[in-house]
N, C-alpha and C positions, 0 to 999 in steps of 0.2 A: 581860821585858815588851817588845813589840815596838812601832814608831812609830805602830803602826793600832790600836792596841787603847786603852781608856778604862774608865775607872770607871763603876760607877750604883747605883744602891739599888736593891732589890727584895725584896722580902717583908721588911722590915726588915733585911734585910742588903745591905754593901756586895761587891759582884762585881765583878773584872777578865774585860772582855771583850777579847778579841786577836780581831781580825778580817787574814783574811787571803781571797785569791783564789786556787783551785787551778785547774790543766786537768787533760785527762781524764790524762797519765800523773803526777799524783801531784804535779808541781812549783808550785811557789809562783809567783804572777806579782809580778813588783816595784811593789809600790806609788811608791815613789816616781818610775817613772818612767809610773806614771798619773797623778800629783799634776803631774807638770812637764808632760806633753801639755796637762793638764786647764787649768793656769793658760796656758800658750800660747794654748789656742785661746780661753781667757774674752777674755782681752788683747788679740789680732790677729784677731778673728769679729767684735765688739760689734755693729758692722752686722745681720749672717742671726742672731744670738742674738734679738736685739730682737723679731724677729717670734717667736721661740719663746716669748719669755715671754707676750708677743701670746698665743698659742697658748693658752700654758698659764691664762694669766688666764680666758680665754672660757670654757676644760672648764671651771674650778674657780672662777670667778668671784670673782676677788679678785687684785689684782695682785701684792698680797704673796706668793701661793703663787705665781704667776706666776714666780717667780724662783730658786725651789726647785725649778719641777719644770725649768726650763730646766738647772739645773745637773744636774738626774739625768738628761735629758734628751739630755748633752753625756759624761755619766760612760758612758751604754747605750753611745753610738754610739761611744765610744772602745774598750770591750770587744768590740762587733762587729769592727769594723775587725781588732783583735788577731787574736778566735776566725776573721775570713774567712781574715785574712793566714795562718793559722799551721796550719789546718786541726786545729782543736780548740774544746774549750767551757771557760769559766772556769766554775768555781762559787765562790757562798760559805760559806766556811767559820766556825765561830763556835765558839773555846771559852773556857770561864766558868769563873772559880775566885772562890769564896766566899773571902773575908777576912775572920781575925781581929780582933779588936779590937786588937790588938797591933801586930796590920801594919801598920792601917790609921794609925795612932799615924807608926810607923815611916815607912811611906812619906810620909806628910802632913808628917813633920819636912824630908827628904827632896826631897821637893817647895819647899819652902818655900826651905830652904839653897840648892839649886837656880837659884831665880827670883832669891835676895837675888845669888849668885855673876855671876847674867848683870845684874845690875842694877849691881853692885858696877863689872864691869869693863867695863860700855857696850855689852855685846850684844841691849842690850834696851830698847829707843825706850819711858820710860815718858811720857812730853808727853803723849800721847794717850788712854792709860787712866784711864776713868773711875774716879777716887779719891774718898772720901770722906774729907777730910781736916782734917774739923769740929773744929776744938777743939786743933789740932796747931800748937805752937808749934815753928819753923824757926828761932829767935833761939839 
């Protein structure tokens, strides 16, 4: 399982999607050093962003999508950049595997162990997640 790929339901079954980005000779491009440009320029831009979502509000009239489309907005223009600098094209790539009922058992255990582990040893800021923690005694 790779760091870009996510679960989803579909046709009542659960699927792992791996999304990855190739160029034309076959190589994988690093997401994570799309993820680090991507959060740099959200961070050090806010200023010229502003008018994008500007932008994006007017086409789509709603300021909420206004800020979605700034961020694919800012995702385009960082792949350009790549595809001018490097003299090649990314594409996306998309492969899907169907899960078991078993698996999906498994990994959900998996997951779980997971989050309690980063929770357990402080790698994971919970102050902020919305809990619902009706009826839970801390005494």
């Amino acid at each position: 399982m790779s760091d870009t790929g996510y679960y989803r339901k579909k046709d009542d079954n659960i699927e792992y999607l791996d999304v990855t980005l190739i160029d034309d000779d076959g190589e994988e491009f690093d997401m994570e050093t799309l993820r680090n440009i991507f959060k740099d320029t959200i961070e050090n831009k806010k200023d010229s962003l502003e008018k994008i979502i500007d932008f994006g509000t007017a086409i789509l009239g709603d300021h909420y999508k206004g800020v979605p489309f700034m961020f694919g907005w800012v995702i385009q223009k960082i792949i350009n950049t790549y595809e001018i600098k490097n003299d090649t094209k990314l594409k996306i790539q998309i492969n899907s595997e169907v899960l078991d009922t078993d698996e999906i058992k498994d990994k959900t255990v998996d997951m779980l162990e997971d989050l309690l582990d980063r929770i357990k040893s402080g790698d994971l800021d919970i102050t902020d997640m919305p809990l619902n923690m009706n009826g839970m005694d801390y005494e």
